[in-house]
C-alpha positions in Angstrom: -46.3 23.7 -97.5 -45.3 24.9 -93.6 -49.0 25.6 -92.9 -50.1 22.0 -94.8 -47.6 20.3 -92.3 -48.6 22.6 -89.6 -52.2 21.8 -90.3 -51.2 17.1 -90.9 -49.3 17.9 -87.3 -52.3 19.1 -85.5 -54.4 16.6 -86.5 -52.2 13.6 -85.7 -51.9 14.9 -81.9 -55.8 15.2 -82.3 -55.8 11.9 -83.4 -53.9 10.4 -80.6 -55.3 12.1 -77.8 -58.7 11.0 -79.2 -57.2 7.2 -79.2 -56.1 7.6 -76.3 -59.1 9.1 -74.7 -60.9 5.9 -75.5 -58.4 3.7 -74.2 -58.4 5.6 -71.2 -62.4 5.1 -71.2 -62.4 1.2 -72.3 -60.2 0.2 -69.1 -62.5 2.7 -66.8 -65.7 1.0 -68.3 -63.6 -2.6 -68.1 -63.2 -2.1 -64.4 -67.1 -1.2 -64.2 -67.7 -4.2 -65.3 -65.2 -6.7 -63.4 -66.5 -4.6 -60.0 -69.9 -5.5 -60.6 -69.1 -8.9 -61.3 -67.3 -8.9 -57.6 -70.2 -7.7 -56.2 -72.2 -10.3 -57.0 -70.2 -13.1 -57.4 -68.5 -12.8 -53.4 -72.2 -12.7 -52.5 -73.7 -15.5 -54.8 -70.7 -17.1 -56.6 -69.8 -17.0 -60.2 -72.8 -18.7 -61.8 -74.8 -15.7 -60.5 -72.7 -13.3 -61.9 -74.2 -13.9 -65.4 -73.6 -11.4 -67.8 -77.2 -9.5 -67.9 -77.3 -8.9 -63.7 -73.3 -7.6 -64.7 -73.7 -5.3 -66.7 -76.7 -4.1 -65.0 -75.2 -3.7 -61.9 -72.1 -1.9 -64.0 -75.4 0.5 -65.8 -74.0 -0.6 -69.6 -76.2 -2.4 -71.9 -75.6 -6.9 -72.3 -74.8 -5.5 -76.1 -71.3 -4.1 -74.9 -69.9 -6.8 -72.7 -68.2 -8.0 -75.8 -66.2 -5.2 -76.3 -64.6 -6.4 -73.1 -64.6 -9.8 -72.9 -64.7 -12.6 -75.7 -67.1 -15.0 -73.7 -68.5 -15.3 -69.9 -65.6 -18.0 -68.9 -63.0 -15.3 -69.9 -64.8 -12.6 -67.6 -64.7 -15.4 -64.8 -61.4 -15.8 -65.3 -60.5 -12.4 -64.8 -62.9 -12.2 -62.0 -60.8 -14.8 -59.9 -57.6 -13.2 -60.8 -58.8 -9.5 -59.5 -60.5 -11.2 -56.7 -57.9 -13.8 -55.5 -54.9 -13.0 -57.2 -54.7 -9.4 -55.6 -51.9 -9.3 -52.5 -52.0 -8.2 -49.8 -55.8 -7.6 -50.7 -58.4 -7.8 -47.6 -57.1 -10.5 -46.1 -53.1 -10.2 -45.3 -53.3 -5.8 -45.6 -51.5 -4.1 -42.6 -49.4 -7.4 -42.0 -46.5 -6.1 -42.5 -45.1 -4.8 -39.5 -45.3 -8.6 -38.3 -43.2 -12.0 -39.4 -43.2 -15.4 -38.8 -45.4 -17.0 -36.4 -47.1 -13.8 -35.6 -48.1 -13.2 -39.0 -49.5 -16.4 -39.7 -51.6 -15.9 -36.2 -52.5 -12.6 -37.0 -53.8 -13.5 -40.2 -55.9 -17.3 -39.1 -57.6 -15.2 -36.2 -59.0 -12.2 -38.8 -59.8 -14.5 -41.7 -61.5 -16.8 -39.0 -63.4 -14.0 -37.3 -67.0 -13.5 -36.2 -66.6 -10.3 -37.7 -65.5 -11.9 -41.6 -68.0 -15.2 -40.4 -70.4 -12.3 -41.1 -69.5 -10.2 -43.8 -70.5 -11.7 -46.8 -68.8 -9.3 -48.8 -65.3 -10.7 -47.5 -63.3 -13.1 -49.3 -64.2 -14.4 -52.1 -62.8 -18.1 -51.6 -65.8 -19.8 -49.9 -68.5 -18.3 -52.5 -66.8 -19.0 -55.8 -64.5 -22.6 -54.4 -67.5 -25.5 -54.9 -67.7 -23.8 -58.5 -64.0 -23.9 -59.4 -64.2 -27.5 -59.8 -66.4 -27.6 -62.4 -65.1 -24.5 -64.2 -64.2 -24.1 -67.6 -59.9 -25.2 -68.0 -59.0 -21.0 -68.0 -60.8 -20.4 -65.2 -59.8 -23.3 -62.7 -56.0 -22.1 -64.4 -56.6 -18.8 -63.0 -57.7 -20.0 -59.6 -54.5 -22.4 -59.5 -52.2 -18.9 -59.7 -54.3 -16.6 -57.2 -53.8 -19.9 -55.0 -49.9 -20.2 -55.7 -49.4 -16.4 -54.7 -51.2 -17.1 -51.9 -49.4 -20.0 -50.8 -45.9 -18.4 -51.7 -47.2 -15.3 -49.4 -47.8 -17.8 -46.2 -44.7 -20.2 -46.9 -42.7 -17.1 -46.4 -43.8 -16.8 -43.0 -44.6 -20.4 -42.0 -42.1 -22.1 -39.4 -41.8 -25.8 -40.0 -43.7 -28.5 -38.0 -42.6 -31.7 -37.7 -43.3 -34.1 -40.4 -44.3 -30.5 -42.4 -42.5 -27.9 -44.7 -43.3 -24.2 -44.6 -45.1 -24.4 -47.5 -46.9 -27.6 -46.7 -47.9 -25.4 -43.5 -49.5 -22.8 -45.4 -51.7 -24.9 -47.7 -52.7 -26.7 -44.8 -53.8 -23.0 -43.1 -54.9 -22.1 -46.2 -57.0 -24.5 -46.9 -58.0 -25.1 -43.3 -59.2 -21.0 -43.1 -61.5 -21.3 -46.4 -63.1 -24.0 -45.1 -63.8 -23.4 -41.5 -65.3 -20.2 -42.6 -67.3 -22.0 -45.0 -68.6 -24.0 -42.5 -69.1 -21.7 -39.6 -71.2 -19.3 -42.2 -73.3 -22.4 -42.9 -74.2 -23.1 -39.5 -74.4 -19.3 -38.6 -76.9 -19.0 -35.9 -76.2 -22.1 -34.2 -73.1 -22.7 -31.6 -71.2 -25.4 -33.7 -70.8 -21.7 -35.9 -68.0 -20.6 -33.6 -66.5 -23.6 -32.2 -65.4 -24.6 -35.8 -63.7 -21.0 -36.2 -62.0 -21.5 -32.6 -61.2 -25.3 -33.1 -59.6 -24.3 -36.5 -57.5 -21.3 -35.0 -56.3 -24.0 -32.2 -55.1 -26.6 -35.0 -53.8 -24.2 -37.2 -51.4 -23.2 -34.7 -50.5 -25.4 -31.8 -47.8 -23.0 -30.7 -50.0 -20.9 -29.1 -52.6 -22.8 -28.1 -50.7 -26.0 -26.4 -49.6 -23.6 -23.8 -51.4 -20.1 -23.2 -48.6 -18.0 -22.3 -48.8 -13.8 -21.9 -47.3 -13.7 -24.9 -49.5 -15.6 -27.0 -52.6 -13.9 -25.6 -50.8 -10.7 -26.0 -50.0 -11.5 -29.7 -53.6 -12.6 -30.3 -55.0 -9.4 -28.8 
């Protein structure tokens, strides 16, 4: 009987490393395929992120993507959450040695960069945002979150205008960032390009730019 137990023992571990060897590999392969998807939809947007050119780009076969995912609107759900949800992701990392008004500079001047104008791997906002609209309810609810953590992470370090909250501040900059890149990688090539990232750096914060002090060049060195 001790070696029949011994024996039933053994092969329940076996039988949970095994499970568990496969969970380990379904959320590696999972991942595969939501970093393929990034790939192509920061580039092209969500629409081109169909789920052939996926998991193509992830080397699987179209036959397993529904191992993963119950249907392409739930992979674009996802999708947003990885890609906008994520803090500080690309956009706010190594901010936090700064507060306040700094912060918020720091952050307007390297979102609205010649440098990000051009990388079209960057953020994600501008290729996936004309989409959104027209998105399936799960996905647009997806997009509302990323957006709230975003706005929660700028409110915190938004001083009040007058007339404006902190958090009406940082929709404003949000919304004022995504958009003058948008335009200014529309018009790359031309000189309208930068004088829409530099006029949206000088309304997004009139502190600075109202009066050029040392310190405000310093801070936006």
């Amino acid at each position: 009987m001790a070696v029949m137990n011994h024996s039933t023992s053994t092969r329940r571990r076996s039988t949970r490393r095994g499970l568990t060897n496969r969970a380990v590999r379904k959320r590696e392969t999972h991942q595969r395929i939501l970093q393929s998807a990034g790939r192509i939809a920061r580039r092209e947007g969500l629409r081109a992120a169909s789920v052939p050119r996926v998991m193509r780009g992830a080397g699987l076969t179209v036959g397993g993507f529904y191992a993963h995912f119950p249907s392409k609107t739930a992979m674009d759900a996802e999708l947003v959450r990885a890609m906008l949800g994520e803090l500080p992701g690309r956009w706010l990392r190594g901010l936090d040695d700064l507060s306040g008004l700094e912060w918020i500079d720091r952050a307007v001047a390297r979102y609205l960069s010649l440098a990000h104008r051009d990388n079209l791997d960057g953020c994600a906002y501008p290729a996936v945002l004309s989409e959104v609209s027209n998105a399936a309810p799960n996905v647009r609810e997806a997009f509302a979150e990323a957006l709230e953590l975003r706005v929660r992470a700028f409110s915190t370090h938004a001083p009040a205008l007058a007339g404006m909250t902190p958090r009406a501040r940082a929709i404003a900059t949000i919304a004022t960032t995504i958009g003058g890149l948008l335009l200014a990688r529309s018009t790359r090539g031309a000189p309208v390009s930068e004088e829409v990232l530099t006029a949206c750096q000088s309304l997004l914060l009139p502190e600075y730019h109202a009066v050029p002090t040392t310190r405000s060049r310093k801070a936006r060195a």
